[in-house]
N, C-alpha and C positions, 0 to 999 in steps of 0.2 A: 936677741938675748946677749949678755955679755958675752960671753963664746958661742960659737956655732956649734949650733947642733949638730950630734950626729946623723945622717941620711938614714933614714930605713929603708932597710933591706926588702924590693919589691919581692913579692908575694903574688900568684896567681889570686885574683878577686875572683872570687865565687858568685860575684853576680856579674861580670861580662857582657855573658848573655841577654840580657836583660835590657830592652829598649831605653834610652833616653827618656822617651813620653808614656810606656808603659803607667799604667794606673800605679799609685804607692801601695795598692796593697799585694800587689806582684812583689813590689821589692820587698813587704813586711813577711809574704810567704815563703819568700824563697829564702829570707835570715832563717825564719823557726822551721824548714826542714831539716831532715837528720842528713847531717852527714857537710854542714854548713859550716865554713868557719867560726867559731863562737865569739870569736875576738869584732865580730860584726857589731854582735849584742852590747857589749861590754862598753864604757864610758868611762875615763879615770875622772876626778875632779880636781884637777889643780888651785884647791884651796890655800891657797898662800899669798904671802903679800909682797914677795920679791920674785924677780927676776931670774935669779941665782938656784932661790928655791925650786921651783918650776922645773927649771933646766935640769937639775940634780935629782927631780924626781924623774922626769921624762927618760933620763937618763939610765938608773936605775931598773924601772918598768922595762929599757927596749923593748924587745919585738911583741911581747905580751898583751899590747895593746896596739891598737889603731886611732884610738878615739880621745881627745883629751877635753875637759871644758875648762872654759875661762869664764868666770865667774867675775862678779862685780867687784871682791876684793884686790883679785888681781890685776884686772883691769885699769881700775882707778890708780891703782900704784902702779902700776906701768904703764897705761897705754896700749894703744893700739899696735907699737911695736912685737908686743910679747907672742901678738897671733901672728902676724907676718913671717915671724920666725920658724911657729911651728908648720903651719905653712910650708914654707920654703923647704924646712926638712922632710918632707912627704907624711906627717902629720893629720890627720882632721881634727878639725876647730869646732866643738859645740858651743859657740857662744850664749852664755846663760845670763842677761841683763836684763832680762825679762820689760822689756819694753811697755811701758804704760802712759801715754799721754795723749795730748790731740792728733789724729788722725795726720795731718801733715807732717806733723815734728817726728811719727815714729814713720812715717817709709822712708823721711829723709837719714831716720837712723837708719833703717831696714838697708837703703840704698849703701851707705857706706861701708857695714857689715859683709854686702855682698862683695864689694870693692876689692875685702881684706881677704876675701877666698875662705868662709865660714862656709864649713859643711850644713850647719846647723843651726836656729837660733829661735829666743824666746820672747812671747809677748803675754801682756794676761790678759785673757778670755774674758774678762768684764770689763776690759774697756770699750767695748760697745762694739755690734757687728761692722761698723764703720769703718774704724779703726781696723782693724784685722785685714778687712780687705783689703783696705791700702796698702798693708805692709806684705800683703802676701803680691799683688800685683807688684811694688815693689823689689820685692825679691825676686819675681820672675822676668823681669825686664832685664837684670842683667842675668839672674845666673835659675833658669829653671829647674835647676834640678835641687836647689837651697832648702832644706826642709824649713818651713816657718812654723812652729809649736807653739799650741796655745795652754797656757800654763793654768790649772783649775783650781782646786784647795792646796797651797802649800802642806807640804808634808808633815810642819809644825803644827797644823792648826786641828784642832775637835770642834766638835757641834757648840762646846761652851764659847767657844773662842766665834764663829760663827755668830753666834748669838749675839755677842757682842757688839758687833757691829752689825747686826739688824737683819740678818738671812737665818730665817726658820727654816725648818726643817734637818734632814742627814745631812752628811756629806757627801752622802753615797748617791745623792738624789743632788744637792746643790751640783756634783761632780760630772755627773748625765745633764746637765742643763747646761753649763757651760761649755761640754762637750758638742754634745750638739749645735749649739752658736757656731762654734770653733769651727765644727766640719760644714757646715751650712756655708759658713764666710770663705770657704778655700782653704782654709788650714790643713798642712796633711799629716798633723799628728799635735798629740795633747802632752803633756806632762802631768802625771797624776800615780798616786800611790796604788801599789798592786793591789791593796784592799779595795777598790773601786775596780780595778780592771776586768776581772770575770764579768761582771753588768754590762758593763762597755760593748765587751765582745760577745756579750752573746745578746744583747740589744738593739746593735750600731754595728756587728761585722768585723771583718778583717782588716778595711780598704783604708785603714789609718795607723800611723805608729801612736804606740803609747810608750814614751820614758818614764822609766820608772827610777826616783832618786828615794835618800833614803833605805837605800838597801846595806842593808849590813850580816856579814858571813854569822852563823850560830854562837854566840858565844860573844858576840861583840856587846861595844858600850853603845848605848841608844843614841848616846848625846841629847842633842835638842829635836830630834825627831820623835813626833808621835805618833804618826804611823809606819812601821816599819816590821819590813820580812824581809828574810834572808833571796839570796840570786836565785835559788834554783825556782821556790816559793814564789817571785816576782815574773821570772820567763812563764811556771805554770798556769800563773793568773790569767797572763795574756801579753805582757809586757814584749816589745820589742827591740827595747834596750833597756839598762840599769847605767844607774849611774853609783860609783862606788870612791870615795873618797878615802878619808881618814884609816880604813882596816888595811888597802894598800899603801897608801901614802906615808904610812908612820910604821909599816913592820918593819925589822930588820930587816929583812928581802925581798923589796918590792914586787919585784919579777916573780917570784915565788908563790908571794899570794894572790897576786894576780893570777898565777898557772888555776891556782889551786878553785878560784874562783870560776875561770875558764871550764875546769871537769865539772864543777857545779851544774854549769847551762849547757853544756853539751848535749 
């Protein structure tokens, strides 16, 4: 980044304990126990398209969060620099690029992702169970512990919108099918709106994350999402993290609505 970030201040991890090769849904139960860091859950989204912006939110947020994602806007206008950085500042990275192409071209993405020291990152669930395996093998050759998420109905999209391009039925059902793929192929967690997640988890179990984007505190603007529930709404669904952009990123006190998000999922 153009200035260096500040360091965060290390924090005892509440999951420590917790094996390297332990199954992922150790680590999804030990976030949704009481008495967990909530800052575990939580995801800012660095939706912007500078450098500067970024920084000055991350900034802003301090210790409130753990978790930041880098998204395709800001990526494309920065670069791979922007993650390195947070990175570097003790940081994690949910790279959100949502990878979709021939099965080679995305571990080779998957492979450099891992390079860059991403906690996290996304591919979509219907590019074929092929694809996914690669990218999850990929990700495990250098860094096993990399979560690879498999991305289901965008949060934007309704049954009409489905329709459109040719998949009948819910969402709630197209969402359970590619889920399924998803964790069949190695994936150890989906991306999908809290409206789907109760199904998930009480059809499919614990033994996978679900992020949940799209969340917005009571009272906010929807934007361009169509389905969406507030954080406490999205942890109770079953979600294992949210992702929360624009209601922190643009208050006057970032830190603050983050806190105040944090009591939410407590």
């Amino acid at each position: 980044m153009q200035a260096a970030l500040p360091k965060r201040i290390p924090h005892n991890n509440p999951l420590k304990d917790i094996p390297d090769d332990a199954p992922h849904g150790s680590d999804l139960q030990a976030k949704n126990r009481p008495g967990i860091d909530p800052r575990e859950k939580l995801i800012v989204a660095l939706d912007v398209a500078s450098t500067a912006a970024a920084q000055k939110i991350v900034a802003a947020v301090g210790e409130s969060a753990l978790t930041y994602k880098v998204g395709m806007q800001l990526y494309t206008a920065e670069g791979p620099q922007v993650v390195k950085d947070l990175v570097a500042s003790g940081r994690r990275v949910f790279l959100d690029l949502k990878y979709h192409d021939i099965p080679n071209t995305v571990a080779l993405a998957v492979r450099e992702a891992a390079r860059l020291g991403v906690s996290m990152l996304t591919v979509h669930a219907s590019g074929s169970s092929k694809m996914l395996r690669t990218a999850v093998d990929a990700a495990r050759a250098l860094n096993p512990s990399l979560l690879v998420l498999a991305v289901t109905v965008l949060t934007s999209l309704d049954e009409n919108d489905l329709e459109q391009v040719g998949i009948e039925g819910s969402v709630e059902d197209e969402v359970l099918r590619l889920t399924k793929l998803a964790l069949a192929s190695g994936c150890q967690g989906i991306v999908t709106s809290a409206r789907e997640s109760s199904r998930l988890r009480s059809e499919l179990g614990n033994d996978f994350a679900i992020v949940t984007p799209g969340v917005r505190p009571a009272g906010s603007d929807h934007a361009d999402q169509a389905r969406v529930v507030t954080p406490a709404e999205a942890i109770a669904a079953g979600a294992s993290h949210i992702v929360v952009g624009r209601p922190i990123t643009e208050a006057k006190d970032p830190s603050a609505e983050a806190r105040s998000i944090l009591q939410q999922i407590s």
